[in-house]
N, C-alpha and C positions, 0 to 999 in steps of 0.2 A: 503494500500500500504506500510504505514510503516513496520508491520511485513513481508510482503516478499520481502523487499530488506533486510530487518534485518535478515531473514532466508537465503538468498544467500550470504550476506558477510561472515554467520558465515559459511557457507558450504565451500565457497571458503578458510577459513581462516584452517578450520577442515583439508580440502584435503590435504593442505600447510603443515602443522602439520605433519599429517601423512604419507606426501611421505616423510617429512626428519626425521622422526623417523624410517622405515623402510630402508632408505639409511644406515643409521647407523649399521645399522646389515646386510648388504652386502660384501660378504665377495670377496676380489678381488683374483679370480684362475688366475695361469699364464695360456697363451694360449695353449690350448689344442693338444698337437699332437700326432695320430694313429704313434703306432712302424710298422716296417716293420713287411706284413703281410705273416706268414708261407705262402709254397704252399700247398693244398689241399691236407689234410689227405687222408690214405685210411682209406675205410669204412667197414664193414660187414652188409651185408644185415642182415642174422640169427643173429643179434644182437640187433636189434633198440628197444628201448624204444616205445611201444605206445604212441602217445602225443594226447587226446583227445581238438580236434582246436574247431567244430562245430557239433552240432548237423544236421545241414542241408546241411553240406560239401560233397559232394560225392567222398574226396577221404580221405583214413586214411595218418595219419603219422606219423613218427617216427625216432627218433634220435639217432645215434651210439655211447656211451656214450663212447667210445675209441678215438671218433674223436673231446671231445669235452676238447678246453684249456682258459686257463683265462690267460691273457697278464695284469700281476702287472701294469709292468707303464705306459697302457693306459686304465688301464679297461675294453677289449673289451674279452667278452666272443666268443668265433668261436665255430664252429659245422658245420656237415655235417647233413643236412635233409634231408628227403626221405620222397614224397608227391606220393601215390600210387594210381590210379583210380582202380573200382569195376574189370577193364577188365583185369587189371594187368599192363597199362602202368603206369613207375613211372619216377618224375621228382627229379636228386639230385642235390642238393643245398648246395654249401659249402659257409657259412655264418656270421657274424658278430652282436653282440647285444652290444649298450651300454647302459647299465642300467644308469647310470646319466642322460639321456638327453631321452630318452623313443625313441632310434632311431634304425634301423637293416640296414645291408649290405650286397648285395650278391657280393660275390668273384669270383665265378664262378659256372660252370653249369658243368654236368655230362652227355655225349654225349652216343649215344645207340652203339656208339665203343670202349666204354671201357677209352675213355681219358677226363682228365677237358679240360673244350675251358671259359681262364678267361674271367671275365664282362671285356670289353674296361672302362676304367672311372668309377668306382663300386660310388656310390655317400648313404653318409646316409639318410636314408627316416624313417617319421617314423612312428612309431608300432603303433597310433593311428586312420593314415591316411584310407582315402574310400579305400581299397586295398582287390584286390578279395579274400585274402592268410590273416588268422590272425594268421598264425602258429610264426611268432618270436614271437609276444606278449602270446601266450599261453604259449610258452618254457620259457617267461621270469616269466611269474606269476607262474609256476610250479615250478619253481627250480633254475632258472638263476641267479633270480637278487633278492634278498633282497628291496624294495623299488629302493631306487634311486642308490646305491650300487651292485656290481656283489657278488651272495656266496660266505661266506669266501674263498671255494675249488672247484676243480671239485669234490674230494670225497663226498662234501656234494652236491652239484648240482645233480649228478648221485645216490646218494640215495634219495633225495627230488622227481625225476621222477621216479623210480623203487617204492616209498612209497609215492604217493600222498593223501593218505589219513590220511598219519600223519603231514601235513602239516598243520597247523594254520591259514588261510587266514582274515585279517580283514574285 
């Protein structure tokens, strides 16, 4: 009995330790605030970038590399998507990715009249989550986001999609 209250003091005394040695390296960000959000680009169909999402997906997609901008003082990359089914109906999506926080946002939707109708209350949700769609976290590992960081550019973003094979991925 003696050794394992002696092995739980030292574990308790271990964890003690090392959540104030990791505090220590916490670095405190002022609180985070989204800049006003463009209105939704136009897009070109005969433009998109294939974005390969899923092998088991039955629709393809693709991003208008015209449509897509990087907002400096919040980070948030935007794009227009376009999620096409086999019969040709397609759903577009003008949307938001923040590469520090692994989160995406849609801004609005793309009506079969030719007008955006924006999200009431757009909320971030994120790229990890059960969600039937993994198309932002594919655009973010193709080209978007450097790890926890947006690409330096959109120039480099739009040639990391247009050249995913010269991508490096760890």
């Amino acid at each position: 009995m003696k050794f394992k209250s002696a092995s739980i003091v030292a574990g308790v005394l271990l964890l003690g330790l090392s959540t104030s040695v990791l505090s220590q390296f916490a670095v405190d960000e002022p609180e985070w605030k989204e800049s006003d959000t463009p209105p939704p680009p136009a897009f070109d169909m005969g433009k998109l970038i294939s974005l390969d999402v899923s092998p088991n997906s039955s629709l393809t997609y693709g991003v208008d590399p015209a449509s897509i901008s990087l907002t400096k003082s919040d980070g948030v990359v935007r794009y227009v998507m376009v999620a096409t089914s086999a019969s040709g109906a397609r759903n577009v999506m003008y949307e938001g990715i923040r590469c520090s926080t692994g989160e995406f946002k849609t801004y609005a939707r793309y009506s079969a009249d030719g007008k955006w109708s924006l999200v009431t209350d757009p909320q971030w949700r994120s790229m990890f989550g059960n969600m039937p769609s993994k198309h932002p976290l594919r655009l973010a590992k193709a080209g978007a986001c450097d790890n926890a960081a947006p690409a330096s550019s959109v120039k480099e973003m739009v040639s990391r999609l247009k050249n995913p094979n010269s991508r490096v991925t760890p």
